[in-house]
N, C-alpha and C positions, 0 to 999 in steps of 0.2 A: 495558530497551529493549523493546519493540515493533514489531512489523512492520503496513503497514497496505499495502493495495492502493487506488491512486490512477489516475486516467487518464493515460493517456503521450502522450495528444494533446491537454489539456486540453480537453475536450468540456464544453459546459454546457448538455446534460442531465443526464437519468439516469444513463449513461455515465459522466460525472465526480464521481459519488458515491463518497465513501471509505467502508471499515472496515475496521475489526482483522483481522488473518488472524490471529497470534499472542496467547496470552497475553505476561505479562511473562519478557523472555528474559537472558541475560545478552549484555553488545555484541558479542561473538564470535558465539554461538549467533546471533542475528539478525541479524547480518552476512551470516552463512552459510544462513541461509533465504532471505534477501533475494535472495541472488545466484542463488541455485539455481534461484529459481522465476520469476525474472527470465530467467534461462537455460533453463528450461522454455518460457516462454510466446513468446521468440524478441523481436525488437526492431521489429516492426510489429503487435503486441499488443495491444487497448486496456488492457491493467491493465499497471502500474508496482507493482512493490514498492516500500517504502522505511523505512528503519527510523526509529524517532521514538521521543523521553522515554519514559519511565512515564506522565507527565501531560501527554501531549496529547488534546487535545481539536479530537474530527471536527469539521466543520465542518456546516451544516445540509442534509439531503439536498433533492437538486432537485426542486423545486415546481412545476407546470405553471402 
């Protein structure tokens, strides 16, 4: 599992670009980062944690 950082307002801009924060984690260990730094950043934040596959794949950054 992996953790990525995603917009929590779905923004489409720049803003709603994802990546990786994590390598590959086991589902506990990135459960447990997810939460933590979702708890860090407080819940009117623009970044979202969220844990995802080994094989996911970002989606294309925003474009002007």
């Amino acid at each position: 599992m992996r953790v990525i950082r995603k917009s929590n307002f779905d923004h489409d801009d720049h803003r709603g670009d994802q990546y990786f924060v994590t390598c590959v984690l086991s589902p506990a260990r990135a459960e447990a980062v997810a939460r933590v730094l979702n708890e860090i950043e407080g819940e009117h934040s623009d970044d979202l944690f969220s844990v995802v596959a080994d094989d996911y794949v970002l989606p294309p950054d925003w474009q002007p």
